[in-house]
N, C-alpha and C positions, 0 to 999 in steps of 0.2 A: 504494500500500500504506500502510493507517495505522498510527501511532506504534503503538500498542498490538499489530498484526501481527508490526510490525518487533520487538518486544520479545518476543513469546512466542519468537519463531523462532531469537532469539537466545538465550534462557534456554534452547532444546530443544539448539539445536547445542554449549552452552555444557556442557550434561548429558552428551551423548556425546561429545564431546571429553576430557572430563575422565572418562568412564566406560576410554575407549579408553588412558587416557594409566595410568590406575589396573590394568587389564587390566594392562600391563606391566611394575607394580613388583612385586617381591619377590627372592625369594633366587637365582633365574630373571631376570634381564633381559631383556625380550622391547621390541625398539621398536617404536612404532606403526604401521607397514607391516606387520612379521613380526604383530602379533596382527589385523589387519584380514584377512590373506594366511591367517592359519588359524583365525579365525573364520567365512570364505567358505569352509574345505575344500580350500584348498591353501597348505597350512604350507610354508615353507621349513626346518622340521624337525617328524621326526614327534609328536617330545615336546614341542612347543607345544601342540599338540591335546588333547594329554592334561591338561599343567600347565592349562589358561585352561579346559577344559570339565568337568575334574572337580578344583578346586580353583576357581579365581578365578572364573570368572563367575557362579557362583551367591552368593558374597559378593558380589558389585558390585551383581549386579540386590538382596539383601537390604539392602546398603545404603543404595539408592535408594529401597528401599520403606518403611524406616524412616524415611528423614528426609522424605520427600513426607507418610508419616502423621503424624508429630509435628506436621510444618508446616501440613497441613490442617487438624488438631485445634489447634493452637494460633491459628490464625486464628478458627477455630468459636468457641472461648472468648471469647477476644478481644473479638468482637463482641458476644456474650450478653451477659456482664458487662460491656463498656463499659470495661475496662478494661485496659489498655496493658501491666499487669503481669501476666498472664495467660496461664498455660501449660498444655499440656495434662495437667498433675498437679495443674490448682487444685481438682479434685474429689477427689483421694484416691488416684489412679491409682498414683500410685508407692509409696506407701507401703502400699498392697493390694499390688501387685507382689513389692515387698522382704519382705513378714511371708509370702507364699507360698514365697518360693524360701527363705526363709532356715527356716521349716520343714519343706522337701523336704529339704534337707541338714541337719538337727538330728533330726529325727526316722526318716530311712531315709538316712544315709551312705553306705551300702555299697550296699543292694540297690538303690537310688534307683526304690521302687518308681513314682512319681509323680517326674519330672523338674522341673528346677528352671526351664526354656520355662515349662512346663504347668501349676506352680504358681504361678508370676510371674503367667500370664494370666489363672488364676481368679480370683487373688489381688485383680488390678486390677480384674477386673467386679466382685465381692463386694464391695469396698469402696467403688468407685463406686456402685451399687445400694445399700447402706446408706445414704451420703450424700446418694440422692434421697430415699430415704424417709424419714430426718429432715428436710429438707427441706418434704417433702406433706405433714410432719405441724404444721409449723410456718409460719406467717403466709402459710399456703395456697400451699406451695410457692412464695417468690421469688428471684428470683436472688441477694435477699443472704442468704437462706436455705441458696441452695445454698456460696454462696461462704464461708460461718461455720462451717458444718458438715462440708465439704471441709478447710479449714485446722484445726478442731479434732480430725479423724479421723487425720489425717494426723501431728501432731501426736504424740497414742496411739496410733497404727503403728508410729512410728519410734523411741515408747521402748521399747517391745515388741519391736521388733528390735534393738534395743541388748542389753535385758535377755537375751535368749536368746545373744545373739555371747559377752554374759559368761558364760556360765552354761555353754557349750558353745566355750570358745577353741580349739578343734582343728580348728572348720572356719571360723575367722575370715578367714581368704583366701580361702576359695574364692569367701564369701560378701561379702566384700570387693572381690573384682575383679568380682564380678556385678555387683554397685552404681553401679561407677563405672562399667560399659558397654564393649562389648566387642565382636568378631566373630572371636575366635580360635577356629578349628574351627567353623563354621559349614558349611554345607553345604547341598545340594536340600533335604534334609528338612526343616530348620529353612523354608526360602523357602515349599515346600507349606507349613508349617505355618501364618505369619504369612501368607500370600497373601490368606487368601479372607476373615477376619474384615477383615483392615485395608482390602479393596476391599468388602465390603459395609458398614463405617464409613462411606468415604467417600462413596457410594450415598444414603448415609442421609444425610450431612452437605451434600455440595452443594448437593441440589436446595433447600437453606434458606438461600440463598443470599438471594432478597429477602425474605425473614423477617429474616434479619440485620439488612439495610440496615435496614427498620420501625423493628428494635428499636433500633437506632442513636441512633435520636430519642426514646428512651423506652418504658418500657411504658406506659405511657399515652397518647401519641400511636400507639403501633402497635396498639395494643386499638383506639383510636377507629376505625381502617381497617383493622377487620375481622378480625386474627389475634391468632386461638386461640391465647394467650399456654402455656398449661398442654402443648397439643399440642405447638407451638413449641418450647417447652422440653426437652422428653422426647425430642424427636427428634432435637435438636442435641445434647445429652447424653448420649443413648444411642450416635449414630453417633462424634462424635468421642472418647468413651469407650472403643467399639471398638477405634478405630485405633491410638488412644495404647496398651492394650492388646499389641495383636498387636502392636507393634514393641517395646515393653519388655519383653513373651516374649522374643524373641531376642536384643535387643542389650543389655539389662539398663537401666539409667537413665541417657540422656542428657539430657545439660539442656543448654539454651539454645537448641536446635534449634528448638523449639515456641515460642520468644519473640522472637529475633529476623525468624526467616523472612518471619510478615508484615508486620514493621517493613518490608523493607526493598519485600518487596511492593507494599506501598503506595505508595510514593514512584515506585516504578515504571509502574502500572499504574491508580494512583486511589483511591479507596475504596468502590469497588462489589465487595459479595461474590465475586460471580460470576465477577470474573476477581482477585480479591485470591487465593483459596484456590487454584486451580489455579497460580498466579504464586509462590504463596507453596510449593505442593509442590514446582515446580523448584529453587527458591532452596534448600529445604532439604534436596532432593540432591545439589546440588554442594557445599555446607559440609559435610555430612557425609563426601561422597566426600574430601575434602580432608583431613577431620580424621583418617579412616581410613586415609590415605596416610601422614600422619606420624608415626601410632601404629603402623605396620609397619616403618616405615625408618628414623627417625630415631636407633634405640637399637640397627636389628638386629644379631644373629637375636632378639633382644628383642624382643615386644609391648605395648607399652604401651596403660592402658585409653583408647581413644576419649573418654570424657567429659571426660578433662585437657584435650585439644585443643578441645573444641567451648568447654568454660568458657574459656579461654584464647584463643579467637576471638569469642567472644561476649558475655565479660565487658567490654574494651574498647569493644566496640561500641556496647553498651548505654549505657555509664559517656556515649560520646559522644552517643549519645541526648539523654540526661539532663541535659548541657551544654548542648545545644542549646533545651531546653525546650520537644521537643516530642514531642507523645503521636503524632503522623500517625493519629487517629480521631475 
């Protein structure tokens, strides 16, 4: 069995270990025999069945699906732009996200005609989508096009939703904890909802796997061998756009998940696309499965937002990165 076998098999059992260990935490202590015993259909009590299948396993599988999408989309980035600081909000994504929900709650508080999921995720395409087309309209769409115009969007989003939190301090919390990311009351319908955009992102984002690598070397060296740099573009763009998307719908803005995951990816796996991104989605569900564990228990019955812990795990990390002076691309 080769190193790289051994390494997925271990990042898989490493995911449902840590999925099984999380099934267990809350206000409910369930130990990992009793939730294995009534996730197969026979609980050693009845209300395990109930607590783990209509509460907790729909958050665990959502939380896996966020941090697998952050972490594929932030690998996608990664690679386009060549650049190591590089997450899956460097086109706009979050701050499309944020001006959507924080106008669901500013403009229909009460009737929440349009939900604050549903406007996050328009929020993120439309703003993504703006920032290609400044882009195609400027030095024939390049990637430092897209990556100038991502940061300046992004930019005027986020004073815009400033200006509005001032202008309307009544729902400064709610919109507040949205921000900083979250999975409190989450549920199946949130999971249906991010499910099929964030696996048709990915769809779109893996098979560009050896387009990556190309670009790896340049746009000029991968133009000479034959890819459709413009095609290329659009389709890494649009897929890992998706995905950062559908998981900022649900869990509001986490960060570091999409920046560090294929850091650590790599070091593990190489730097060939093709097993960086899939390597890179486990890694970024056990860190989020973890960061979620200590934003339910550490303060309970308290919740605290997920994004303190993932910055707080991935802030160091990084810093160590940065020490070490090296980019691993």
């Amino acid at each position: 069995m080769s190193k790289r076998v051994l390494i997925f098999t271990g990042l898989s059992v490493l995911v449902i270990l840590t999925g099984i260990l999380s099934l267990g935490m809350g206000a409910v202590s369930i130990s990992p025999m009793e939730t294995i015993s009534a996730l197969t259909g026979s609980p050693v009590k009845s209300v395990h069945t109930t607590i783990l299948w209509d509460f907790r396993v729909a958050r665990i599988l959502l939380v896996l699906l966020c941090g697998s999408s952050l972490a594929s989309a932030g690998a996608a980035f990664q690679g386009l732009f060549r650049n190591p600081l590089a997450d899956p909000y460097i086109v706009g994504a979050s701050g499309g996200a944020a001006l959507g929900a924080t106008l669901a709650v500013v403009l229909a508080p009460t009737s929440k005609v349009i939900s604050m999921s549903t406007a996050g995720f328009l929020g993120a395409l439309a703003a993504v989508l703006l920032v290609y087309a400044i882009a195609e309209t400027s030095n024939y769409g390049s990637t430092i096009s897209l990556l100038l115009a991502g940061a300046a969007l992004s930019t005027v989003l986020s004073a815009v939703v400033s200006l509005l939190l001032i202008l309307s301090d009544e729902v400064l919390h709610e919109v507040f904890t949205w921000l900083m990311g979250g999975f409190a009351g989450r549920s199946w319908s949130h999971l249906y909802m991010a499910a099929f955009p964030a696996l048709l992102g990915l769809l779109m984002t893996w098979p560009m796997a050896r387009s990556l690598d190309a670009l790896s070397a340049g746009e000029s060296s991968a133009e000479s061998l034959g890819l459709d740099l413009r095609k290329a573009r659009l389709l890494i763009v649009a897929g890992a756009s998706l995905s950062t998307a559908a998981a900022v719908s649900v869990s509001g803005i986490v960060g570091f998940i999409g920046l560090i995951s294929p850091h650590i990816a790599r070091r593990l796996v190489g730097s060939r696309h093709a097993l960086v991104i899939p390597a890179s989605m486990l890694v970024g569900g056990v860190i989020l499965l973890v960061a979620d564990d200590l934003s339910r228990t550490l303060l309970a019955p308290m919740e605290l937002p997920v994004g303190i812990f993932t910055a707080l795990i991935g802030g160091p990390f990084f810093l160590y990165l940065l020490r070490r002076g090296r980019s691993d691309l």
